[in-house]
Every structure is written in C-alpha cells, then in structure tokens.
ZAKOL-123832 format. One record per residue (C-alpha): residue number from 0; residue in one letter; x negated, y, z negated. Coordinates in nm, 2 decimals, padded with zeros to 4 digits. Layout:
N
{nr=NUM	rest=A	c1=X	c2=Y	c3=Z}
...
REM end
This chain:
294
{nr=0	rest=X	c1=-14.37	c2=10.46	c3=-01.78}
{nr=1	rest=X	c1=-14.51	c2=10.83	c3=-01.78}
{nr=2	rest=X	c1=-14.21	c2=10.92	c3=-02.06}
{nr=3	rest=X	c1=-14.21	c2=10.61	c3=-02.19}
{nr=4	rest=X	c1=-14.59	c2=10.69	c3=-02.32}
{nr=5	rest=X	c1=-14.56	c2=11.07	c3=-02.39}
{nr=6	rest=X	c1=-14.27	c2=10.96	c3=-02.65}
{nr=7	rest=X	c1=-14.48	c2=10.69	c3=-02.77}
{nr=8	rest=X	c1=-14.76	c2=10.93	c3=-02.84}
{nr=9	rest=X	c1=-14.50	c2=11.23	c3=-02.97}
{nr=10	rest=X	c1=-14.36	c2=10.97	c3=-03.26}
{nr=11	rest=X	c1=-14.71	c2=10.83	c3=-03.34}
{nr=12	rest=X	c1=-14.86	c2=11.20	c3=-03.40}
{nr=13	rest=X	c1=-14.52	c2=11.33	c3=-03.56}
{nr=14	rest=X	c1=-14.57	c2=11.07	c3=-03.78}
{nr=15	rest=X	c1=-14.93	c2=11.20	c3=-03.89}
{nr=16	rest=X	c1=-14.81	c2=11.54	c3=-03.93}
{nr=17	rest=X	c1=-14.48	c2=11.45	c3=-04.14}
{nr=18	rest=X	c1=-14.71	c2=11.37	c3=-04.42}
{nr=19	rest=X	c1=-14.63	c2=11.56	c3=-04.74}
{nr=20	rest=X	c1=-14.79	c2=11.89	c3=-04.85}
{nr=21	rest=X	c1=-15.11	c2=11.87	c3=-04.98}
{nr=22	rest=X	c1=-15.23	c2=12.21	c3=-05.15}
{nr=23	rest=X	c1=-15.60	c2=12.33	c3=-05.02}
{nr=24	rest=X	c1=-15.82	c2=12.47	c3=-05.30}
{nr=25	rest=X	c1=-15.89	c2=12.79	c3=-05.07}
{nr=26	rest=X	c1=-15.47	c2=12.80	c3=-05.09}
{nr=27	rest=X	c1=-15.42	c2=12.68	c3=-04.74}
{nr=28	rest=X	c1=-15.15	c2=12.37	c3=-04.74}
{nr=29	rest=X	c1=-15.07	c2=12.18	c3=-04.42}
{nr=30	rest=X	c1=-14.77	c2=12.40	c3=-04.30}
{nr=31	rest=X	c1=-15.00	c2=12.73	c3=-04.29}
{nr=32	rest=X	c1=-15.25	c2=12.50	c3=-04.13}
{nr=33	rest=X	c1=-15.03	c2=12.37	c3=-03.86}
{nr=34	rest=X	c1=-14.83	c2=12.68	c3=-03.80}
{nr=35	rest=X	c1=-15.16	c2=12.80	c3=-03.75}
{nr=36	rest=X	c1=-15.21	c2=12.56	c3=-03.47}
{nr=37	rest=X	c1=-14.88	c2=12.62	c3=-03.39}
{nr=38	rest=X	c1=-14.91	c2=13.04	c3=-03.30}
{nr=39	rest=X	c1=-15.19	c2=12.93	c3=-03.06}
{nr=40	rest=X	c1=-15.01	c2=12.62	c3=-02.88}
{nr=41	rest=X	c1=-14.70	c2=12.90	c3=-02.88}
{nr=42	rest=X	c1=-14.93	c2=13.16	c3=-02.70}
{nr=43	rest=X	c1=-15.11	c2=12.87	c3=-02.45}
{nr=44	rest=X	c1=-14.74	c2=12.71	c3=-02.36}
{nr=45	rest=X	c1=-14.64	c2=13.05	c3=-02.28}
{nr=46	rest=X	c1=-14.93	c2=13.18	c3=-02.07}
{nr=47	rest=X	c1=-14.92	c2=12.81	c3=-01.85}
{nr=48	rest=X	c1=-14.51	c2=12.82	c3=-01.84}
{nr=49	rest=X	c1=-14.56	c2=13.27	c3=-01.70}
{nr=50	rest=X	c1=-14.83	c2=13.15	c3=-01.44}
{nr=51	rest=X	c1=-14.68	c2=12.87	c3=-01.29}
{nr=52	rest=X	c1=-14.36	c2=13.00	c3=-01.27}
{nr=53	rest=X	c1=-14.55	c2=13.32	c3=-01.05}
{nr=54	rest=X	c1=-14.74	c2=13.15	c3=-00.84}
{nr=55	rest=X	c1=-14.65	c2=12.87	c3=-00.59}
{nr=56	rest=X	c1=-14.88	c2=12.65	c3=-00.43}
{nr=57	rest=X	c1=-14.93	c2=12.87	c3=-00.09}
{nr=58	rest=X	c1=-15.05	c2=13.18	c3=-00.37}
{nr=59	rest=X	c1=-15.29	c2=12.89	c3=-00.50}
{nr=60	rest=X	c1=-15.42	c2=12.82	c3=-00.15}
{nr=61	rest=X	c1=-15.39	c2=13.17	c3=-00.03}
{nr=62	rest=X	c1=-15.64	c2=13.27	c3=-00.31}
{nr=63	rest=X	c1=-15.88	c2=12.98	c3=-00.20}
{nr=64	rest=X	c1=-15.84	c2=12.74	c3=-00.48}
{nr=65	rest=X	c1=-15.85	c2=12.36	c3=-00.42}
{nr=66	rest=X	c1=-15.50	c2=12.19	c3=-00.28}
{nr=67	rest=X	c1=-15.41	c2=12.00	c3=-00.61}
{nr=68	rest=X	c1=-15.51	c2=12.29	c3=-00.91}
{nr=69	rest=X	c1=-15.12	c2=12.42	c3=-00.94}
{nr=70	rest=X	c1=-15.07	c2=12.02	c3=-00.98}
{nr=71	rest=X	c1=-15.31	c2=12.01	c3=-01.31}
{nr=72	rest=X	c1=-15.25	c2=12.33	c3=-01.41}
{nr=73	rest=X	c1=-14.88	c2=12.19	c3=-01.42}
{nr=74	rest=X	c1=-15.05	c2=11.87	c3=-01.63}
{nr=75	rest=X	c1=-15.19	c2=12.12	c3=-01.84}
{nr=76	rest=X	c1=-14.87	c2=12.29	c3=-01.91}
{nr=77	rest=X	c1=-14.69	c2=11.96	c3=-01.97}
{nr=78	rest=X	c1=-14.96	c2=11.91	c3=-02.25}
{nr=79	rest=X	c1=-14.93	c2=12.24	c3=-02.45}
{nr=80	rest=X	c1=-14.55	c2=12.23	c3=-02.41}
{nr=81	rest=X	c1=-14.60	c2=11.86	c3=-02.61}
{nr=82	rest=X	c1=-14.84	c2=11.99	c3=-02.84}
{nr=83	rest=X	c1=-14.54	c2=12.28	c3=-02.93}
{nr=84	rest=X	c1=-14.26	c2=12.00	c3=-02.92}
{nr=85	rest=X	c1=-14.45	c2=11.79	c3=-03.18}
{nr=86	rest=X	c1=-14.57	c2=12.07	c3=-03.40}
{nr=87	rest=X	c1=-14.19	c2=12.26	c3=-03.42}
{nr=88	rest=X	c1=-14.09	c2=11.91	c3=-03.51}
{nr=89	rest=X	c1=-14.29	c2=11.88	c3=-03.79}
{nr=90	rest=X	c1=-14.27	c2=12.18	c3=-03.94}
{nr=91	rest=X	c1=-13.86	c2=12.21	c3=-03.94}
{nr=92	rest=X	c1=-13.73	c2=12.51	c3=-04.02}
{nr=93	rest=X	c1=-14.08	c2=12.62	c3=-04.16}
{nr=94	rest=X	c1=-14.17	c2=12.64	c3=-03.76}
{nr=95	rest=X	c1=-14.31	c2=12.97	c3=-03.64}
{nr=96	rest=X	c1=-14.15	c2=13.08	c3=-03.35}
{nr=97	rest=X	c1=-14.26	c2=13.18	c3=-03.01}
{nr=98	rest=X	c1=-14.35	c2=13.57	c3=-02.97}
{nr=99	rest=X	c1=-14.38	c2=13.82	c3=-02.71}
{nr=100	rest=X	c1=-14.69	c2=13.79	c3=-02.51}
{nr=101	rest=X	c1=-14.91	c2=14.00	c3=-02.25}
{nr=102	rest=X	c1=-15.15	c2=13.75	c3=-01.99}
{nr=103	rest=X	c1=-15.37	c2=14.05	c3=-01.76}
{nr=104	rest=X	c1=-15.39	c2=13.84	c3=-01.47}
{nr=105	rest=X	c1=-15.26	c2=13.95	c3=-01.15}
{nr=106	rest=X	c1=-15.37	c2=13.68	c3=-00.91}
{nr=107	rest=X	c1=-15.44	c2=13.28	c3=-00.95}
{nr=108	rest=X	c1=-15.76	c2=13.33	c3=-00.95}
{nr=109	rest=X	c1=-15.76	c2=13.58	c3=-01.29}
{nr=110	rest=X	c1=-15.54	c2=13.33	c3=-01.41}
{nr=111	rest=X	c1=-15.74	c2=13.07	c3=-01.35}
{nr=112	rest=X	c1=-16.05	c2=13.25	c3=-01.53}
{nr=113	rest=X	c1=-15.89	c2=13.35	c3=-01.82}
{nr=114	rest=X	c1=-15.75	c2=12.95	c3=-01.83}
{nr=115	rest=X	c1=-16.13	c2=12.84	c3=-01.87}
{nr=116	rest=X	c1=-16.14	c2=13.14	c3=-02.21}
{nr=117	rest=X	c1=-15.83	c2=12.99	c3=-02.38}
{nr=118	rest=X	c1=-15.88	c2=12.65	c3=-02.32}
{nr=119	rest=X	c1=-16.21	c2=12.71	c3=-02.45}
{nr=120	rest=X	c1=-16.14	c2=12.90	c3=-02.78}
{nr=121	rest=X	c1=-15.85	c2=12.64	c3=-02.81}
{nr=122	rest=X	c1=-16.18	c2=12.41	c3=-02.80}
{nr=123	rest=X	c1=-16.33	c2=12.62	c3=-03.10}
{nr=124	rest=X	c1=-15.99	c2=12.66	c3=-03.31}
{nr=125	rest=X	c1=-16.00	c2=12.33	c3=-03.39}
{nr=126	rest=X	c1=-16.37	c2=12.26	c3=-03.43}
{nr=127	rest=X	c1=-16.34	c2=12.51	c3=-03.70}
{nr=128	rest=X	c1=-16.01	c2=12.40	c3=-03.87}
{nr=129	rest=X	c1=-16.18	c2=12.05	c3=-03.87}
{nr=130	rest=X	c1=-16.31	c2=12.16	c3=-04.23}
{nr=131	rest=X	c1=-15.94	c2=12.20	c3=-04.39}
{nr=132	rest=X	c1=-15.85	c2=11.84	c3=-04.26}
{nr=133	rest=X	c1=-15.82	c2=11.61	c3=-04.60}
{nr=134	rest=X	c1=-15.59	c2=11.34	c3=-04.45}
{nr=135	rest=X	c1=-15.79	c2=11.12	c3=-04.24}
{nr=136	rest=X	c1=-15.45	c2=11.09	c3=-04.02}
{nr=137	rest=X	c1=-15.39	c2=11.43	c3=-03.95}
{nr=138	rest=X	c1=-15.80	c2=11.47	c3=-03.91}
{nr=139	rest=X	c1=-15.77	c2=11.19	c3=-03.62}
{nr=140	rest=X	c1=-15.44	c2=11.34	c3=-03.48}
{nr=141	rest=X	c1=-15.64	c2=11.68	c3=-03.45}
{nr=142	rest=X	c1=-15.97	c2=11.49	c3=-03.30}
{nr=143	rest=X	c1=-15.74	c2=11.39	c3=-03.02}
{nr=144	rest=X	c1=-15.57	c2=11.74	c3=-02.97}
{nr=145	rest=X	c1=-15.92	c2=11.86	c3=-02.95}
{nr=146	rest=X	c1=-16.06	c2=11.63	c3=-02.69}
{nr=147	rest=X	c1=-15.76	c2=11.71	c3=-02.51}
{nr=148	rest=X	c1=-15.83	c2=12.04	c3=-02.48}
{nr=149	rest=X	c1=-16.16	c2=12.00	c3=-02.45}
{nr=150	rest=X	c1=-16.08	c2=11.82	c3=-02.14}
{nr=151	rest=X	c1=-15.90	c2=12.10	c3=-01.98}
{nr=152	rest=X	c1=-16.18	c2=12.34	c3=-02.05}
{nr=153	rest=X	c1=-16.43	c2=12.10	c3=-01.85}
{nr=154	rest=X	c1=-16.19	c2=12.05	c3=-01.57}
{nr=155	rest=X	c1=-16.08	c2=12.43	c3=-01.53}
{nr=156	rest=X	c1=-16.44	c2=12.57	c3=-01.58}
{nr=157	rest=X	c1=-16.60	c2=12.27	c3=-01.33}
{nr=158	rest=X	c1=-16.33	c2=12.15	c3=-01.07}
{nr=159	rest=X	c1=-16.19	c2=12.54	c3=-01.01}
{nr=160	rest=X	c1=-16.38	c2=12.77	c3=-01.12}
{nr=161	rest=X	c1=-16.72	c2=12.58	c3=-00.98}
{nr=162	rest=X	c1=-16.88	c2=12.68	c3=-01.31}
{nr=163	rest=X	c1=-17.08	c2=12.44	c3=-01.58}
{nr=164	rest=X	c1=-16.83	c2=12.27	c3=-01.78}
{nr=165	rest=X	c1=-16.98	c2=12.29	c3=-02.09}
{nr=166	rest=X	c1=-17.23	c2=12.54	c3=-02.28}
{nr=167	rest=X	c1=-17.48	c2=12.29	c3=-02.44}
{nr=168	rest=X	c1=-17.49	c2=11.94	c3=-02.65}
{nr=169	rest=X	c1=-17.25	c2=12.12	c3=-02.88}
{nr=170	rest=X	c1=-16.96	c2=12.36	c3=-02.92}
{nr=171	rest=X	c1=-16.91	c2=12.66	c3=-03.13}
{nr=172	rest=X	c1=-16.67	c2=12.59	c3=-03.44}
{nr=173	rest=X	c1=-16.52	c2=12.97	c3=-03.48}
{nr=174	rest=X	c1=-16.32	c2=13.00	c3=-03.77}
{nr=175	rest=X	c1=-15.90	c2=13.12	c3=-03.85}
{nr=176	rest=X	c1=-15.98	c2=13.44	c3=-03.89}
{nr=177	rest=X	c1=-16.22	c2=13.48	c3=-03.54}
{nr=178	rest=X	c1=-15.96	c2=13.27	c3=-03.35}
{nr=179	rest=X	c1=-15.69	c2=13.47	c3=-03.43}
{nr=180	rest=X	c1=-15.93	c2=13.78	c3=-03.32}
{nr=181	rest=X	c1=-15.94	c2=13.63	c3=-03.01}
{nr=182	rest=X	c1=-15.56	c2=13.56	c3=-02.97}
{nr=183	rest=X	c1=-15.37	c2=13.88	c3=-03.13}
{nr=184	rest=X	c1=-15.46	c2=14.11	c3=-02.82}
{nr=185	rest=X	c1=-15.22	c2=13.88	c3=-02.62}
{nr=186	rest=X	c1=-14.97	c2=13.91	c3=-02.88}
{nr=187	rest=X	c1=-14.70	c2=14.19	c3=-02.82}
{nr=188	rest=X	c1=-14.44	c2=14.14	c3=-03.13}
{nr=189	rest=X	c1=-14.33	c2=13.80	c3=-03.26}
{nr=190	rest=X	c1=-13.97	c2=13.76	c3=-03.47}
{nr=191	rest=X	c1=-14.02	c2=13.89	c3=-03.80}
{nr=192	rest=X	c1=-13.86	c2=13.55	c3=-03.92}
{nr=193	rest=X	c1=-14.18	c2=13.43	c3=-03.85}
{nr=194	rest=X	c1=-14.38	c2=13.31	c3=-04.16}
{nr=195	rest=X	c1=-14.69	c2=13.50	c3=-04.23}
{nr=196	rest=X	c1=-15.02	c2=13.31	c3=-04.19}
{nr=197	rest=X	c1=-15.27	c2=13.33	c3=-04.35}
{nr=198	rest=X	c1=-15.54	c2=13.48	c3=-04.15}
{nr=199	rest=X	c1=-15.63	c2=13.80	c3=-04.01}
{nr=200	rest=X	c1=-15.80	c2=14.01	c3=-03.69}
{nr=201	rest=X	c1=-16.12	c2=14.18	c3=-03.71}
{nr=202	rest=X	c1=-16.14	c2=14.50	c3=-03.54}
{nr=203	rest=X	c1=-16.24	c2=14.48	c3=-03.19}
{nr=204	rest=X	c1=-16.51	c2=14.46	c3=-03.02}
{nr=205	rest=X	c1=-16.62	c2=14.55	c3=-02.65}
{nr=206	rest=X	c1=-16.94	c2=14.59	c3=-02.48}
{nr=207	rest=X	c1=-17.06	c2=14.71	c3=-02.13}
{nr=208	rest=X	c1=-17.14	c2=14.72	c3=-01.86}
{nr=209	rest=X	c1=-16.90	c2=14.40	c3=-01.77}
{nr=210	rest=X	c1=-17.14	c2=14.07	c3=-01.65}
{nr=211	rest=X	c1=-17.47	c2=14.11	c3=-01.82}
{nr=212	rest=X	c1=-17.66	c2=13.87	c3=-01.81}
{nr=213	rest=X	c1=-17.96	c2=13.72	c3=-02.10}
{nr=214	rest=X	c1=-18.21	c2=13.98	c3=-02.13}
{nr=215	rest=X	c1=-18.03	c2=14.27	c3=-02.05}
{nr=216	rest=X	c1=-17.91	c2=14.58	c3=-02.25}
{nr=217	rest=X	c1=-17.59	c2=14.62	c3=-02.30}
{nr=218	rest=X	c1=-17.34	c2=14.92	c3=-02.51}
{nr=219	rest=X	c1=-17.14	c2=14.80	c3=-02.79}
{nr=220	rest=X	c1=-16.81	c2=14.97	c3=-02.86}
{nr=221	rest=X	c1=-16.65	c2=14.90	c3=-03.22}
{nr=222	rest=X	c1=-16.52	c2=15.08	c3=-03.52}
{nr=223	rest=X	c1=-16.79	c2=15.26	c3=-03.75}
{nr=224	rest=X	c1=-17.11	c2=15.14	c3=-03.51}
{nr=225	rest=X	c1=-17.43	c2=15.23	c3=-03.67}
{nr=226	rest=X	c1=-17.84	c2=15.06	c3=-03.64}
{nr=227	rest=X	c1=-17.81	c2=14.90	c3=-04.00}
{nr=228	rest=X	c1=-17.56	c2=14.63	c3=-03.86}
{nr=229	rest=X	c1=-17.66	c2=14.33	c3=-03.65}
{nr=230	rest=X	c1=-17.56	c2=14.13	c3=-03.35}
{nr=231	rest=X	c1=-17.50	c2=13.78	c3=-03.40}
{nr=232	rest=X	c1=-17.48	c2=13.59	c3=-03.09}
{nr=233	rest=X	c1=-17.31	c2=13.24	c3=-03.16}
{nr=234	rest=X	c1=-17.38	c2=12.90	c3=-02.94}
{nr=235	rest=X	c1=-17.33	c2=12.57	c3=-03.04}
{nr=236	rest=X	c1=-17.40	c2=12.57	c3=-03.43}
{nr=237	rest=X	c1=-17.70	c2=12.83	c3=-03.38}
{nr=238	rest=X	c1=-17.69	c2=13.18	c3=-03.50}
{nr=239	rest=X	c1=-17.90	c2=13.43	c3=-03.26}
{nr=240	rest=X	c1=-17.92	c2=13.77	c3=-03.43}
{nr=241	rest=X	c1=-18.05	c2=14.10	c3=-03.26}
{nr=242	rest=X	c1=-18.07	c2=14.46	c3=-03.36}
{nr=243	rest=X	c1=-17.81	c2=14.70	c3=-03.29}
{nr=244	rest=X	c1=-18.01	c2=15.07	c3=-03.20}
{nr=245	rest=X	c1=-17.75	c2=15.32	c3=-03.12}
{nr=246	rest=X	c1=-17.48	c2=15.13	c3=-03.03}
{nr=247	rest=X	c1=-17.73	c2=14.91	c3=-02.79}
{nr=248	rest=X	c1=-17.83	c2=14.53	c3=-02.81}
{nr=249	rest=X	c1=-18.04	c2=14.33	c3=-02.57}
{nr=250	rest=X	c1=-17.92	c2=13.99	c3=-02.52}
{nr=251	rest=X	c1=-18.14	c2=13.69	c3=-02.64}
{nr=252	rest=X	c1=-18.32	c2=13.53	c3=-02.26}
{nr=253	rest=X	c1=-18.25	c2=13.18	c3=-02.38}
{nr=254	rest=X	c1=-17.87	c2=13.20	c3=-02.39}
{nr=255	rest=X	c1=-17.63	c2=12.98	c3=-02.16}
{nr=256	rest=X	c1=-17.28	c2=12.96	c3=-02.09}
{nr=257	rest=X	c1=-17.01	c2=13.08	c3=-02.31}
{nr=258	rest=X	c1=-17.15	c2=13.26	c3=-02.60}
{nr=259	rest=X	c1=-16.95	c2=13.45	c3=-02.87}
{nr=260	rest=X	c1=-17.07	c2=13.78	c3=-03.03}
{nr=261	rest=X	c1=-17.00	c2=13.92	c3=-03.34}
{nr=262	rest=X	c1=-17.10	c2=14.24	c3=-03.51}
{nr=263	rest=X	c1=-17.22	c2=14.15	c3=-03.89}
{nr=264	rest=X	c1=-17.35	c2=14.33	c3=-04.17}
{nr=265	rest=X	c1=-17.60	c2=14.07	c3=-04.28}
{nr=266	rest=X	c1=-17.94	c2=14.16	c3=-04.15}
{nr=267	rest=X	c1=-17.99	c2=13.81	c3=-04.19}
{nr=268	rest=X	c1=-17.73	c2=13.70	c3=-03.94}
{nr=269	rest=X	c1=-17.51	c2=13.52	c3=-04.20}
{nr=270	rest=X	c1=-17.13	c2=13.50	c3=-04.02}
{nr=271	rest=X	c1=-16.80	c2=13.52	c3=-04.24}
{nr=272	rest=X	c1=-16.52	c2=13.68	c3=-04.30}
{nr=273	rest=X	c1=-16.68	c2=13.93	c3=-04.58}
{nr=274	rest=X	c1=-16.98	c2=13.98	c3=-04.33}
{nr=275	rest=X	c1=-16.80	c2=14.04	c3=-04.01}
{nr=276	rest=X	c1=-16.73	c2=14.40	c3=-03.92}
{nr=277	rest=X	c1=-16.62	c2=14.32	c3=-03.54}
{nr=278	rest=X	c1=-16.51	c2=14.07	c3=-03.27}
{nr=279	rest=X	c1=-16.59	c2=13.81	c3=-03.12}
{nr=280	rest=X	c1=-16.63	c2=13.91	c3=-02.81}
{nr=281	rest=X	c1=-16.71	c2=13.64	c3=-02.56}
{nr=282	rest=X	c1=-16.97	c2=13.67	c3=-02.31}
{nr=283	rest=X	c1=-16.99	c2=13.40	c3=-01.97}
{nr=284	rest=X	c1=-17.38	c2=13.30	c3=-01.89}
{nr=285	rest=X	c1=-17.34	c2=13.07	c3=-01.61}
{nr=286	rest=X	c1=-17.62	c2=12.85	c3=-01.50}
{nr=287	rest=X	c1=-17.66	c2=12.56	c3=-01.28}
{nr=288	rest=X	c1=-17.77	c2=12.20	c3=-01.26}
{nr=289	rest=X	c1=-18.13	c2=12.32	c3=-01.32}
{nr=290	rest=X	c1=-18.05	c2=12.55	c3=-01.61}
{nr=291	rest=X	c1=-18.12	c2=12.86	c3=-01.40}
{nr=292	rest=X	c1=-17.84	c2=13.14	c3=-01.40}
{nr=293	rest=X	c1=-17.59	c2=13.22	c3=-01.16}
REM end
C-alpha cells in the first residue's frame, strides 16, 4: 500500500510540474524555477542519504537520542529522495545534477541540529518562491512540498532536539538569492553540465561570540563592515533593524526562535537583493512553553 501511494502521489505532482513553460516577466520560467528547487532537494537528499549511511541506530542511542529518530530521519530521507525523483523527472534532460557536498557534523547529534537549519530554510525557500508561482497547479503542488517540510522542521526541532517547533504565528519567506546564501557553503563543485540558475550568494556573514542570546552584543564579521550600514533582524514577516557601531550590534530583547540576520545598506531596514551587503546568518533563540528563553 505504502508504494502503491508514493507512486500515486509521484504521477499526480509530475503531472503539475509537466506543464509547459511559461515565461516570468522578472525572466524566470518554470525550469529555472524548479531546478532551483531542485539544487536544494539535491543538497537535502544528499545530507539525509551521508548521515544515515554513518550512523547506525546504537550511534543514535549511544549519543542519547530517542529509540525511533534514525527511523524518521530515514522517513525523512525517503521524502527528499521523492521530491529529487519527481523534480529530475520533470525537468528531463534540463535536470540539474547532484554536486559535491560538505555536511560539518561529526556526531548524530550535530547532525541532528543542523537537520532542524535545513529543514527550516527548506521551510523559507518555498515561502519565498511562493511569489513566482502563476499556475495554480504547480502553486498547490508546492503548498504541499512546503507543509511537508514544514513538518520535518516541527518534528526535528520538537521530538529530538526538545526545542520549540516553530518561531511564531508565521514564518520567514527569504528569497532565491538568500536561500542560495544559505546553501552554497555546503556546496564543494557541482558538474559543469549543470545549467546556471539564476540566482546568486551574498558575501558572508558571521558573528560572535557563538549562542547570544536577545539583548546581548554581539561582533559582526563581513566584507567592507562600517557604522553607516544596518542590521536587519528578520522573523516572521517583521523587519527589526539595529545599528551597526564598529562592527557591533545588540540584538532586539523581543526576539524568539529562529531568526535570520542580514547586513543592509538601507538605514531604513528595506531587505533586497540591491540593499543586501551580507548574509543571512541565522541565529537560534530558544524559549519555552511560557515564552521565556532557554
């Protein structure tokens, strides 16, 4: 019954995504879109498929995580590997093809924490590709991709991790080009068959010292720093901008959960890809059932 329903779902969504090309006014079409998609479910099939292969289910129990994670983390795999199956499919010989990756985990549990990141800027890739949807086919074939993942995200941040699973009554829709800053530091080489996408990396950006929490201080590290740029702080759909003086920013107190940071040079705090000088970079405010931080 299990394959029975996976090929069930893998012809209704291949059907979605066979649609014919339609041309984007900002020059986007539906193959750079989904090859798009594609390069991430690449990177996330790849960085499940590494782990499990590592890591057995004494290592999982060894390093104190719950009897049944390697199980779902397999589920998990299963997923992305469908998501990769259904995208190729469409996309023919236009696919893009897997590349060379780096994961810095050594242990389940690093695994495990940078699981909850990806699954949550997988979360925020499409949120923000949500606005180059036209077909209202491919828009609902997406919808379910993304409550997918957001599922994953909630169950590896809650169930193992024993953090919130989500940040706040809404989620932060980052766009290609801050996406693909998050992914390109796993990326090693890819074939240069590969068809170029459309999209770019901003230069990036650290901070220290590692855990802050709201309120605090914190050292910015990023190309050409200097006090007439801004810090833009990004939750849900809100847009929390602080001054940078000599390389230094103190967080915003009200902040929870996953936030993404961005250096811009708006004083106003206006995000985009003419504005952005640097990042994301993505900060971890955990809190409780009261609200209070961990």
């Amino acid at each position: 019954m299990k394959s029975y329903v996976a090929v069930i779902v893998l012809a209704t969504v291949y059907s979605v995504f066979a649609t014919p090309t339609i041309k984007r006014n900002n020059g986007l079409d539906d193959a750079a879109i989904l090859n798009y998609a594609l390069t991430l479910e690449h990177l996330e099939n790849a960085f499940y498929t590494g782990a499990l292969s590592k890591f057995s289910n004494d290592d999982f129990n060894h390093a104190g995580l719950p009897p049944w994670a390697r199980g779902r983390f397999q589920q998990i795999a299963d997923h992305e590997a469908a998501h990769v199956q259904f995208l190729s499919t469409a996309l023919g010989d236009k696919a893009t093809q897997p590349c060379e990756y780096y994961f810095p985990y050594e242990t389940p549990n690093e695994f495990a924490t940078l699981s909850q990141i990806l699954e949550g800027v997988g979360v925020t890739a499409y949120a923000g590709a949500a606005q180059f949807i036209e077909n209202k086919d491919y828009l609902t074939a997406a919808a379910v991709v993304l409550s997918t993942e957001a599922r994953h995200a909630a169950w590896v941040a809650s169930a193992v991790n024993k953090f919130e699973p989500w940040s706040g009554a809404l989620d932060v829709p980052l766009s290609l080009n801050e996406v693909f800053s998050l992914a390109s530091p796993f990326i090693v080489s890819c074939p240069e068959s590969n068809p170029v996408l459309p999209v770019k990396a901003f230069p990036s950006l650290t901070f220290g010292p590692p855990g802050p929490k709201p309120g605090d201080t914190i050292s910015l590290a990023f190309d050409e720093c200097n006090d007439s740029l801004v810090a833009v702080f990004m939750t849900g759909l809100d847009m929390i901008t602080a001054p940078i003086k000599d390389g230094m920013v103190t967080i915003p107190s009200t902040l929870r959960g996953t936030v993404y940071l961005v250096v811009s040079n708006d004083k106003s705090g206006a995000v985009s890809d003419d504005t952005t000088v640097a990042g994301p970079a993505v900060l971890e405010f955990h809190f409780d059932s009261s609200n209070n931080l961990i």
